[in-house]
N, C-alpha and C positions, 0 to 999 in steps of 0.2 A: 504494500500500500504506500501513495505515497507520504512524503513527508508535511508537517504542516505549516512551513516554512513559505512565508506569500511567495506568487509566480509574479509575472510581468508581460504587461500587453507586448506586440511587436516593438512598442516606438518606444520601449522601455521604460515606460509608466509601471511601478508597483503595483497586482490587485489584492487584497485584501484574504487575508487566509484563509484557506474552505473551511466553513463549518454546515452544520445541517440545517433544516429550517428551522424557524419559532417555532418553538412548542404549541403556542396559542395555533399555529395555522395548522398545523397537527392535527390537535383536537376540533378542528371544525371543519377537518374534510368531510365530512356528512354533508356539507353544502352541495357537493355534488349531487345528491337526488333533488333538490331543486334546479340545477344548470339542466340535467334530464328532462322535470318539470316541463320546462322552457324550452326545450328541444322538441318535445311532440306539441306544445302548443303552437310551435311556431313551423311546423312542417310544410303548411301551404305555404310559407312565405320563404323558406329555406329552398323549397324548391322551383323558386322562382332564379335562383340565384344563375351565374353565366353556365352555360352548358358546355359540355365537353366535346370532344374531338372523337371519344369512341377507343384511344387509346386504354391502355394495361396497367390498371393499380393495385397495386401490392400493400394489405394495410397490415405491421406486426405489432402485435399485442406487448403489453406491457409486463416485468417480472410477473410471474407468477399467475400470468392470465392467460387464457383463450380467446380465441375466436368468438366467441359470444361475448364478448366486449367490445369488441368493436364492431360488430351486428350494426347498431345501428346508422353508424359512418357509413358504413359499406352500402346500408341503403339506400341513403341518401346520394352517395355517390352515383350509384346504379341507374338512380333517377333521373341523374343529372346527367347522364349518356355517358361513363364510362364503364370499363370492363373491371369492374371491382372484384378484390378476393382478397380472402386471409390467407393468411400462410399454408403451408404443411405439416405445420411440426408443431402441434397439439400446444402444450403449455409451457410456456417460457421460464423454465428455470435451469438448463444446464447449458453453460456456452462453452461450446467443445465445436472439435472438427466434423461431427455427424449432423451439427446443427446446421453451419456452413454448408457441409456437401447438399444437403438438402434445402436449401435456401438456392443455391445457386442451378441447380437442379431444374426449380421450379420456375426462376425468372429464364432460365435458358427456352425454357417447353414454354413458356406463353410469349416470348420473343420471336422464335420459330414460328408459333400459331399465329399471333396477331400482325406477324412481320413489321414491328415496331417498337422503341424504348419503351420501356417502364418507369412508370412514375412509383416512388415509396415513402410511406407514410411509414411513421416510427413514433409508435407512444411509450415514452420514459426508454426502457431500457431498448424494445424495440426498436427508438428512432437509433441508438447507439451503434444496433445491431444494423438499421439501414445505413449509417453512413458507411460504417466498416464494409459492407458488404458492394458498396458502391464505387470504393478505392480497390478494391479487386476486380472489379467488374464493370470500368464504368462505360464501355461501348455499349450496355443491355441497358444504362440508365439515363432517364429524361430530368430527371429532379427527386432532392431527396428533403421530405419535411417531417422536422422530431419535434414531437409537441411533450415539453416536459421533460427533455433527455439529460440525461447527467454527460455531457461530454468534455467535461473537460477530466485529466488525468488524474484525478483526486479522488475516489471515492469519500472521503470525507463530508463532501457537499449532499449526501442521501443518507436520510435515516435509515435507509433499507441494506446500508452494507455489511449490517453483522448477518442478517437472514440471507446475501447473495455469498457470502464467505464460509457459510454453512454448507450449503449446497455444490460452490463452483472452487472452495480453497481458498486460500490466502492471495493463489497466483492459478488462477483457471487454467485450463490447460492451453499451451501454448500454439497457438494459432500460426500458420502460414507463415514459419517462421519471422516471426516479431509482429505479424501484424496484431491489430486491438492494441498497440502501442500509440501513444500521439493521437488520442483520440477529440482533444482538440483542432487538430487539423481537417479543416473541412472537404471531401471529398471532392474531385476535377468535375464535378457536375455543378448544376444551379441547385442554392441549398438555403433552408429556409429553418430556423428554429424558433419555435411560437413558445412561451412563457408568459408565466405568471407570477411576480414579486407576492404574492400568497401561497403558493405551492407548500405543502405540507407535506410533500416526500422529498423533494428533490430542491435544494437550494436555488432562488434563480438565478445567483452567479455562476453556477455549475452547469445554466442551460444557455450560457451566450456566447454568441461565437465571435472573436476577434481576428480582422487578417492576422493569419500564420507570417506576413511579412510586407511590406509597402509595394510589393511586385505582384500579388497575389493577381492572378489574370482571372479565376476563378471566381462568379457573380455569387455574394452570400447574403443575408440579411437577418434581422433579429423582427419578432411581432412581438410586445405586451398588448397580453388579455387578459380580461376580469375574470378569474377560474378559480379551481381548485387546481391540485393533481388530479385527484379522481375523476373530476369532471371535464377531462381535457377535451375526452374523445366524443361529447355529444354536447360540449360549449355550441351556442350558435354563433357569438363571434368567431370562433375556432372554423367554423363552415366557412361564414363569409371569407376569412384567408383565404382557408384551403380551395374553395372553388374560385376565388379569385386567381390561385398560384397556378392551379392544375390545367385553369382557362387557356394558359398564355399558347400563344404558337412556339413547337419548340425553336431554338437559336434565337428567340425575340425576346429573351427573360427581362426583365425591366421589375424593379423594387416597387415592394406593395404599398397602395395609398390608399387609404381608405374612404370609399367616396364622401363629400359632405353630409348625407342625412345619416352615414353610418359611423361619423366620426367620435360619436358619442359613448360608442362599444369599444374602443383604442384607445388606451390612457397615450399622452403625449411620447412620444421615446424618451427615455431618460437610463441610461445603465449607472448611475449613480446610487 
């Protein structure tokens, strides 16, 4: 694990040393059955949002969950004209080399079938697992968005890393030779991570991404939403990004703005 010793942006700015979230945001992720609330009340109007292209989504479930959590993203998506799916590989708790083979496995067969990139959704540890997967693979990827992901090299930043070190070790097993290293480096594709400065698993400085260097040629961006953790995946600001990101043409990526009647769902940027 790492040390807890602050790190430093590119331009050599000091950040602030990982720790986990408030306790208070903790004890109030139960907010998320209300962000769900809000989610099927507002389905007619979710599904008004820009429609897709008809391309290949890939959405991976967060520690410790299923495809039935992300159920109802995938809906919506499906709605919204694209080729939505979960994964293959039941419930996210061990990341090893058979997770990998099988991840890649399966964006290979719906690459082949749809004869076109895949777009990947990654919630919490999920999106972690999307970007990693997208720095090995990324001719088969059109964009990659972690909602709630711990990507920076710390685990410190999640309450959840005494329960993932139970399961995956101290030092998970070693991947593709060093890769899942430098897991703040954002993968050669267009990459998007949506946060929330209340997250109750996952610190939000642990979910923002900073260029890797002032050369970074690779388009990245950061979204604050009003969330929980839990309720990342059926937030309907969470939608409005995502069907905003997934809308674009690929090669035309251009950073998200929020139109004016929806600005009100977007706290200001601020990584402060």
């Amino acid at each position: 694990m790492a040390s807890m010793a602050p790190s430093a942006h590119a331009d050599g700015r000091e950040l602030p040393a990982a720790v986990p979230p408030n306790r208070f945001w903790t004890l109030t992720e139960g907010r998320a059955f209300f962000e769900f609330g809000a989610f099927m009340a507002m389905r007619p109007l979710l599904s008004q949002l820009p429609k897709g292209d008809g391309h290949s989504v890939v959405v991976l479930p967060g520690f410790m969950a299923t495809n039935n959590s992300t159920a109802p993203m995938r809906r919506l998506l499906t709605r919204l004209g694209y080729d939505a799916h979960g994964w293959d590989s039941g419930r996210n708790v061990l990341v090893n080399e058979a997770l990998i083979s099988r991840l890649e496995a399966q964006l290979e067969r719906l690459y082949d079938e749809r004869g076109g990139k895949i777009s990947l959704i990654g919630w919490s540890l999920g999106g972690v697992l999307a970007r990693e997967i997208a720095k090995l693979n990324p001719e088969l990827i059109r964009l990659v968005v972690s909602l709630g992901s711990p990507i920076s090299d710390d685990r410190n930043h999640t309450n959840a890393a005494r329960l993932f070190k139970f399961f995956n070790g101290d030092t998970p097993e070693k991947l593709r030779d060093g890769q899942f290293t430098g897991l703040n480096i954002a993968p050669p594709v267009p990459t998007t991570s949506i946060f929330t400065k209340t997250d109750g698993v996952v610190h939000w400085r642990g979910s923002v991404q900073h260029p890797h260097n002032a050369h970074d040629e690779h388009p990245t961006e950061n979204i604050e939403v009003y969330a929980s953790h839990c309720g990342l995946g059926v937030n309907p600001s969470v939608m409005i990004a995502l069907a905003d990101r997934l809308a674009q043409a690929e090669g035309e990526w251009m950073p998200f703005e929020a139109k004016p009647h929806q600005r009100l769902l977007f706290p200001r940027p601020s990584l402060n």
